[in-house]
Phi, psi and omega in degrees: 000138193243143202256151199236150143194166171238139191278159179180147199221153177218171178218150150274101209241090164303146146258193164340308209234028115104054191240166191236142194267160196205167180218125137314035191329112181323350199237307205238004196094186161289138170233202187254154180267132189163157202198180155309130160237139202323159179294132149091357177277146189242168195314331196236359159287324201290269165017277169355285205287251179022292182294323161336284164339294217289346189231328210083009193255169152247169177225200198197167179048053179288129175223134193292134175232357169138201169212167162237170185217109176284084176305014185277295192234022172050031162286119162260114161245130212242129186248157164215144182279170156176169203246142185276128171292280165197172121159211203245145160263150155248195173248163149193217179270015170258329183214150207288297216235104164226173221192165160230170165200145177329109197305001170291321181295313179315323197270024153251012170254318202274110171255313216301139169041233166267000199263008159291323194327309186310323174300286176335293193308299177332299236242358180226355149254182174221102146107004194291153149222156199229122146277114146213000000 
């Protein structure tokens, strides 16, 4: 039996003024922007591109912060903080909307599963790993 899994990566992406950035996703609400990563790609190049894609920004001071693991469907998401750099946000054909906002706020948008936890863990550990 040859066993699958996918790999996938996020950031918690502050600005100036310590607000966290999120995209409006067709699938799931709001989140943190990240997505798969590609054959032969490395976790924080994957990170790079993603975030691009999904917002139009770049970002800086990538720090590793742990992963979660869907032991269900064999998903590895491996998260990080980092600081917004420069560029313009947009929109685009993954998500409706994207912003930063105050992390009080965030934490009435971000619904979908677990995945404020991933905020929360991002932004008050170090080194976490999460099984479910």
């Amino acid at each position: 039996m040859i066993q699958t899994h996918s790999v996938s990566v996020s950031a918690v992406i502050t600005n100036a003024d310590n607000e966290i950035l999120l995209i409006d996703g067709l699938k799931r609400g709001w989140e943190i922007p990240g997505g798969l990563v590609e054959h032969n790609e490395s976790l924080v190049s994957a990170l790079h591109r993603e975030v691009f894609e999904e917002t139009g920004v770049y970002i800086k001071n990538v720090i590793y912060k742990g992963f979660f693991h869907n032991l269900r469907v064999n998903t590895f998401n491996f998260l990080f903080t980092a600081n917004y750099s420069h560029g313009n946000l947009q929109n685009n054909d993954e998500c409706r909307t994207v912003g930063f906002f105050s992390i009080d706020t965030a934490q009435k948008m971000v619904l979908w599963g677990n995945f404020w936890d991933r905020i929360y863990l991002s932004l008050t550990s170090e080194n976490f790993i999460v099984e479910f």
